[in-house]
Backbone bond lengths (Angstrom), bond angles and torsions (degrees), N, CA, C in turn:
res aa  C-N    CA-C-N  psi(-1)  N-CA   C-N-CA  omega(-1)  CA-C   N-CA-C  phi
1 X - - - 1.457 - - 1.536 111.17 -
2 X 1.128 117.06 -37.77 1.672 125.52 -175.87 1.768 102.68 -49.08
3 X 1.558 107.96 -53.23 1.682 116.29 174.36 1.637 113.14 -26.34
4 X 1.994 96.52 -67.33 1.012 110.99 -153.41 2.020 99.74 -57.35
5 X 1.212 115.23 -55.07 1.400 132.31 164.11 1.407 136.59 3.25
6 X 1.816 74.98 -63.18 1.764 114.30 178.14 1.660 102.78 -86.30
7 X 1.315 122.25 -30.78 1.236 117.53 -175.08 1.798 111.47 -70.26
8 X 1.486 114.44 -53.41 1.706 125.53 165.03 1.251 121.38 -51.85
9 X 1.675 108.68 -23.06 1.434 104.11 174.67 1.789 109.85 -86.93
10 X 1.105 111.15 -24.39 1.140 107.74 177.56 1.884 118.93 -74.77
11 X 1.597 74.42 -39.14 1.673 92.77 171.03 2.215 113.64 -34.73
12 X 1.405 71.31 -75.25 1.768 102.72 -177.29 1.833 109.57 -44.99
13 X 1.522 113.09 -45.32 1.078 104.78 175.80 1.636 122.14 -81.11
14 X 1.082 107.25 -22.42 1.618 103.48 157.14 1.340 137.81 -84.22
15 X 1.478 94.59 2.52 1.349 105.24 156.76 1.518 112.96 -77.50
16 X 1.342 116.99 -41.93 1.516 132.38 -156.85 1.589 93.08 -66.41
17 X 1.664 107.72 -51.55 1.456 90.63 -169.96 1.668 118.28 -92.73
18 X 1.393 133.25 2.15 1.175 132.69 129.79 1.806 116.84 -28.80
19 X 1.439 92.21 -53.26 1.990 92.24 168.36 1.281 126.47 -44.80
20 X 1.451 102.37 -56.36 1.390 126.46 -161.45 1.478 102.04 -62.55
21 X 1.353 94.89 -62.61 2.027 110.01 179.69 1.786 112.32 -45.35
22 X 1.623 112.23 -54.80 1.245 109.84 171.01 1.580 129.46 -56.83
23 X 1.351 109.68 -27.08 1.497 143.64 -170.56 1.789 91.24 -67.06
24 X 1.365 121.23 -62.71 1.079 150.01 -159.91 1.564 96.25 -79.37
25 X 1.499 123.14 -50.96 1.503 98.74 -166.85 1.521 103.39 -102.65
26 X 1.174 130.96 7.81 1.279 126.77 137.79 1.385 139.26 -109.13
C-alpha cells in the first residue's frame, strides 16, 4: 500500500505543477 500512496502523491503533484506552469504561461 505505501507504493500505491507514493505513486498518487507523486501523481497529484505533477498535476499541481502542470497547473502552476499552465497558470504561469497563460
Amino acid at each position: 500500500m505505501f507504493y500505491i500512496d507514493l505513486m498518487f502523491s507523486l501523481l497529484f503533484s505533477l498535476l499541481l505543477l502542470i497547473c502552476v506552469l499552465v497558470g504561469v504561461a497563460f
